[in-house]
KEPA-288629 format. One record per residue (C-alpha): residue number from 0; residue in one letter; z, y, x. Coordinates in Angstrom, 2 decimals, padded with zeros to 5 digits. Layout:
BEGIN
<NUM 'A' <Z Y X>>
...
***
This chain:
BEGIN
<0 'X' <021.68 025.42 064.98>>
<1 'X' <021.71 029.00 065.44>>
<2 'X' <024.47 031.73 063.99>>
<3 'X' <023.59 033.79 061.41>>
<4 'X' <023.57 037.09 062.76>>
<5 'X' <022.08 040.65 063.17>>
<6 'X' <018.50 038.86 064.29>>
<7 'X' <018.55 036.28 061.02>>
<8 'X' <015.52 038.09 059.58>>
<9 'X' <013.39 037.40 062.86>>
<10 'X' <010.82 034.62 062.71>>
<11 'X' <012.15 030.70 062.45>>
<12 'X' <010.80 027.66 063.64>>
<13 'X' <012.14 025.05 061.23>>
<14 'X' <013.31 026.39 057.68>>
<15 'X' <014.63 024.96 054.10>>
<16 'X' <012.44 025.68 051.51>>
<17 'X' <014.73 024.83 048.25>>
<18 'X' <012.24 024.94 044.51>>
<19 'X' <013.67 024.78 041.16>>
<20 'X' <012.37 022.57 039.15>>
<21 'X' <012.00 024.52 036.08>>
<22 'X' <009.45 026.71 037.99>>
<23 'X' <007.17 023.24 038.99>>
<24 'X' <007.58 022.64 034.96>>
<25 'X' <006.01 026.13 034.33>>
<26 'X' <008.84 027.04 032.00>>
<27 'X' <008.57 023.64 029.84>>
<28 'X' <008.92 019.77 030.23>>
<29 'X' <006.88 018.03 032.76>>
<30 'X' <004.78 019.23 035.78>>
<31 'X' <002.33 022.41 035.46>>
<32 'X' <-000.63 021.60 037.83>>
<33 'X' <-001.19 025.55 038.56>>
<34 'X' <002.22 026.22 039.99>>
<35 'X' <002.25 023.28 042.32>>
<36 'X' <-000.98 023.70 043.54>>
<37 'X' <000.05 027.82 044.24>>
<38 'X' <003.23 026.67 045.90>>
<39 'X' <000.90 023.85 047.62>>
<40 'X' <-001.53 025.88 049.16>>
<41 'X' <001.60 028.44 050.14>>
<42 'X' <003.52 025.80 052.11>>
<43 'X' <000.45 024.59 053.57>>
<44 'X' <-000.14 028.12 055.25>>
<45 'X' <003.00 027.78 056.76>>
<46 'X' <002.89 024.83 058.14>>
<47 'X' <-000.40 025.99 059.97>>
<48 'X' <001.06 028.32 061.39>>
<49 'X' <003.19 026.08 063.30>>
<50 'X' <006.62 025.99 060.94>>
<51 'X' <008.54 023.11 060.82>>
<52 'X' <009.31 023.02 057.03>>
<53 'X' <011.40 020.67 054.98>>
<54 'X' <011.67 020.85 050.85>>
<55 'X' <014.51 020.22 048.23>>
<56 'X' <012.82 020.57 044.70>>
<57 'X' <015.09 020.43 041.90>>
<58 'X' <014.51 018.35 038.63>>
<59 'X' <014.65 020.93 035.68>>
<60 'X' <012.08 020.20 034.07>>
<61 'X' <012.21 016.79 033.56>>
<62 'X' <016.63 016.70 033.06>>
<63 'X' <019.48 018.21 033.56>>
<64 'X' <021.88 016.08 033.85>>
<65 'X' <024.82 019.09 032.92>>
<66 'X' <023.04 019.90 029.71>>
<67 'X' <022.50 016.14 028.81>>
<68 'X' <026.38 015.37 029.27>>
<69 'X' <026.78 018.75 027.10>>
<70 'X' <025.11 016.14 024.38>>
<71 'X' <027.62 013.06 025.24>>
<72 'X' <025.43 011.75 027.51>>
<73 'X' <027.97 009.86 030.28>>
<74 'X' <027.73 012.58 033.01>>
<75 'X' <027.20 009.95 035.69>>
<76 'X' <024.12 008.69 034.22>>
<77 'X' <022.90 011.86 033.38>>
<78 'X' <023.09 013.20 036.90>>
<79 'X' <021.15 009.87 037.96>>
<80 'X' <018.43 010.66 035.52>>
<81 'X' <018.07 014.10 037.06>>
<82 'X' <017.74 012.94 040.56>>
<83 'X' <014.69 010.75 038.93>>
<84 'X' <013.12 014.28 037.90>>
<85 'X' <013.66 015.57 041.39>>
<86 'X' <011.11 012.32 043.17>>
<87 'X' <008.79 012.62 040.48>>
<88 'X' <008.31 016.33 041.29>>
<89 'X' <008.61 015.72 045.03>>
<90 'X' <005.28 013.12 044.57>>
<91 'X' <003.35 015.93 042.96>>
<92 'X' <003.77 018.15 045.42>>
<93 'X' <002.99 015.52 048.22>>
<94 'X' <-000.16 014.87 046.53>>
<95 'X' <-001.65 018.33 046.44>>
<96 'X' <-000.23 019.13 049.79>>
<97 'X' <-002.72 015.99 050.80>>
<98 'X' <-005.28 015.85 048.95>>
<99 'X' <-005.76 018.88 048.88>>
<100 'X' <-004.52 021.02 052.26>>
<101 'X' <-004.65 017.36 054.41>>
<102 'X' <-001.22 018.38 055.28>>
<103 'X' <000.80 014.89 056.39>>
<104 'X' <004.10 014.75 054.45>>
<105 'X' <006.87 012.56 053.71>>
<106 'X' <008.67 011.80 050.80>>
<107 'X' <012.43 010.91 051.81>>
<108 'X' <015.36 009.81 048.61>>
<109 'X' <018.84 009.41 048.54>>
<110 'X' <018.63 006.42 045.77>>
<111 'X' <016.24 003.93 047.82>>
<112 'X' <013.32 003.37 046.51>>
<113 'X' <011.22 001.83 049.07>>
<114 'X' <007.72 002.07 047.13>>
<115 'X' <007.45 005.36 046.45>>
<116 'X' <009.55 006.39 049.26>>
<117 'X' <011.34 006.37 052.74>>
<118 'X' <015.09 006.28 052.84>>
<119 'X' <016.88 009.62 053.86>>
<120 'X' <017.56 009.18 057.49>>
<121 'X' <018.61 012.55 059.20>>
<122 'X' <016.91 011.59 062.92>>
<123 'X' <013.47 010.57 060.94>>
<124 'X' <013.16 013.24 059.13>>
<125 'X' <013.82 016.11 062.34>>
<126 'X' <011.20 013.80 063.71>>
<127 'X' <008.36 013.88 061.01>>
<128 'X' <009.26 017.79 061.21>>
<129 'X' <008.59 017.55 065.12>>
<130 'X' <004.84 016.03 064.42>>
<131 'X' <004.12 018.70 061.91>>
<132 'X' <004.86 016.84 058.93>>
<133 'X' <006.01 018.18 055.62>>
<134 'X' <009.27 016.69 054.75>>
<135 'X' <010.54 016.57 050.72>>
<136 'X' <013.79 015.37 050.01>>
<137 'X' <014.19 013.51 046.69>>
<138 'X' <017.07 012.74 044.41>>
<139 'X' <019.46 014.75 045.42>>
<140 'X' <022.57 013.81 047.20>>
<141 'X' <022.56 010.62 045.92>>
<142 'X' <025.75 011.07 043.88>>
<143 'X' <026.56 012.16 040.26>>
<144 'X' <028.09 016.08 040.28>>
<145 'X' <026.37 017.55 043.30>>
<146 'X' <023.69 020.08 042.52>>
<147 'X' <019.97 020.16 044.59>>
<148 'X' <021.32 023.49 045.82>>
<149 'X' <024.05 021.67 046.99>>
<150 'X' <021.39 019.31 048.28>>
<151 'X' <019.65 021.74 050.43>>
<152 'X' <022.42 023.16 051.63>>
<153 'X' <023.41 019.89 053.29>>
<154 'X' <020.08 018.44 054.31>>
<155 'X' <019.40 022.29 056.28>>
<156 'X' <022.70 022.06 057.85>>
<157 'X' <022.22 017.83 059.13>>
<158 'X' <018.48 018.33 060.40>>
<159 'X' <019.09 021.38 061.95>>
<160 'X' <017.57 023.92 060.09>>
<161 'X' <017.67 027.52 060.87>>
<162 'X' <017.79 029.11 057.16>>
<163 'X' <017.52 027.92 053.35>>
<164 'X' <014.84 029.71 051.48>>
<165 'X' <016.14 029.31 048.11>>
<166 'X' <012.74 030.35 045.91>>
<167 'X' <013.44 031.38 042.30>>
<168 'X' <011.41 033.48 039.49>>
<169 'X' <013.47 036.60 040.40>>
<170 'X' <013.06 039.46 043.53>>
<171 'X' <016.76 038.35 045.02>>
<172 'X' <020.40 038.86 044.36>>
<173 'X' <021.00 041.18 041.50>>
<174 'X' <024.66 042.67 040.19>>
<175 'X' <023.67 040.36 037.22>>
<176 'X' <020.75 038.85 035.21>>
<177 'X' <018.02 041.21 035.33>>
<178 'X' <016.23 039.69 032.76>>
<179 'X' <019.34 040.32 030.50>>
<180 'X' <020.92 043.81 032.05>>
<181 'X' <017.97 045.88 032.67>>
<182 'X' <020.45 048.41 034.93>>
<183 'X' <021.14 045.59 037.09>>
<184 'X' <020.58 045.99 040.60>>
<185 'X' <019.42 044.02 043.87>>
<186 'X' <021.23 043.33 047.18>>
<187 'X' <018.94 043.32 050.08>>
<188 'X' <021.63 042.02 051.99>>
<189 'X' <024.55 040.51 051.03>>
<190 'X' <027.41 037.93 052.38>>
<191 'X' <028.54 034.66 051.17>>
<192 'X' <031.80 035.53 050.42>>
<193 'X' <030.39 038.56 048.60>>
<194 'X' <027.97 036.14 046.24>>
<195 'X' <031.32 034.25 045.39>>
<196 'X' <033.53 036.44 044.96>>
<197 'X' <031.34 038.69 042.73>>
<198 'X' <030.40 035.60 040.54>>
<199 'X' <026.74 036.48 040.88>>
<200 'X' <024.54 033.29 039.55>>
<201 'X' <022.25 032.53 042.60>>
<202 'X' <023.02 029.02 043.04>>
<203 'X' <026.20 026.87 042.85>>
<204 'X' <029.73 027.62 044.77>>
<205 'X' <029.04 024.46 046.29>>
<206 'X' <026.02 025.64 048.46>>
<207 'X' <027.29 029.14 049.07>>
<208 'X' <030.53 027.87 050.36>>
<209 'X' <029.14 024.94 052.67>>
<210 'X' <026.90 027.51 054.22>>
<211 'X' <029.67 030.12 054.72>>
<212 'X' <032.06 027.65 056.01>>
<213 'X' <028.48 026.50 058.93>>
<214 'X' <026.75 030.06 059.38>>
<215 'X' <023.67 028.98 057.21>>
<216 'X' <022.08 032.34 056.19>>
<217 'X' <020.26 032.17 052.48>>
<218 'X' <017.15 033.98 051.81>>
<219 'X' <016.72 034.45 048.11>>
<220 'X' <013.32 035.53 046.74>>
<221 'X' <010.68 035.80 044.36>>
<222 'X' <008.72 032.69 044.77>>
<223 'X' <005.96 033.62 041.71>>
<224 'X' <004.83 036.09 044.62>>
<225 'X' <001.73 034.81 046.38>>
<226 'X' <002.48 034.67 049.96>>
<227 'X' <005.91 034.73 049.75>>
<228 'X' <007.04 031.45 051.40>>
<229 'X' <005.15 033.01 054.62>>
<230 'X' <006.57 036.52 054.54>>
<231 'X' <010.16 034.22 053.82>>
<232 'X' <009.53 032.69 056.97>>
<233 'X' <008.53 035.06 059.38>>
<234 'X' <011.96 036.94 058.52>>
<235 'X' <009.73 039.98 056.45>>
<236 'X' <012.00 042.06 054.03>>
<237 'X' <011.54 040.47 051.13>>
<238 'X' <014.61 039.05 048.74>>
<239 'X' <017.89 039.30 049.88>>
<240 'X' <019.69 037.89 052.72>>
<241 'X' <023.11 036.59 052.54>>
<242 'X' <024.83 035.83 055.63>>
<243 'X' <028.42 035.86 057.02>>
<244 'X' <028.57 038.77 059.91>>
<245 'X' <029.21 037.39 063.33>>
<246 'X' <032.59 038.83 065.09>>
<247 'X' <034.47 041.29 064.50>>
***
């Protein structure tokens, strides 16, 4: 695995690609053909182009497993529910990434579930990434209280990845919620401590500090951008960057 360092915006050869499930739901409850089949036909570009590229997709849109313990729903179960959103978006996206690009993928879960799915095994997957497969990681973790950021943190730091692409509906890092402070501002670059210690709402403390703590640069950007995932991947100035500066 590489540092993150001055040259972490120069091309990669095997990336995260982390999706929030909200954005596969189109803003509501269930899966909105139109935005899988953009995000599709995105990935499927990269891949092309000779990318090794694995996927964590959230489960939004389906549950949240936080919200539903907010109703008195055991938190345990509801976290287990969630990770059942996660697969059921990770087989939509397989299926327009085949049927429809002829791109080979694989579906691996935490939770085994041997019909739909493979098991998650670390040395399979870096070796369905070698053969040009897609790879899309499913329920989570595996365990109640650990987000899918948390998720691709992980799963990019075991099969070696270079950077997490962590795709949301927003241009990067702001100073806070654009979509609420309209004098908010973007980082282009920014460090992990910096993200925590500032509070800013990217993704959880979990992630951030797991990649601080292994040198796993984050690229956050606007994934409703056509093309994005590409320009994401060749290292193009798009987003923000957050990294921990190498030596002194």
């Amino acid at each position: 695995m590489s540092d993150a360092g001055p040259d972490a915006r120069s091309g990669h050869r095997r990336v995260l690609l982390k999706l929030g499930g909200e954005m596969f739901g189109g803003g509501g409850v269930g899966v909105d053909p139109v935005v899988v089949q953009t995000v599709a036909r995105q990935i499927a570009d990269v891949v092309r182009s000779g990318i090794q590229i694995a996927v964590v997709i959230g489960g939004g849109n389906f549950f949240r497993g936080e919200e539903l313990h907010r109703y008195g729903m055991q938190r345990q179960r509801a976290d287990y529910m969630g990770m059942l959103g996660t697969v059921m978006n990770c087989l939509a996206l397989q299926d327009f990434l085949e049927r429809e690009h002829h791109i080979d993928t694989r579906v691996q879960t935490a939770i085994t579930m041997g019909q739909v799915a493979e098991s998650y095994i670390p040395r399979r997957a870096m070796r369905h990434l070698e053969k040009g497969r897609v790879v899309i990681f499913g329920a989570g973790v595996g365990m109640p209280y650990f987000s899918t950021d948390t998720t691709a943190a992980q799963r990019a730091l075991e099969i070696e990845c270079e950077i997490v692409l962590m795709a949301k509906g927003v241009d990067g890092v702001y100073t806070a919620d654009p979509k609420l402070d309209p004098t908010a501002t973007m980082f282009h670059e920014i460090s992990h401590r910096e993200v925590l210690e500032k509070g800013l709402k990217v993704a959880d403390a979990t992630a951030f500090s797991l990649c601080m703590d292994n040198n796993m640069p984050i690229m956050v950007f606007n994934l409703l951008v056509d093309g994005n995932i590409a320009r994401a991947v060749r290292g193009e100035r798009i987003g923000t960057l957050v990294q921990t500066p190498s030596g002194p």
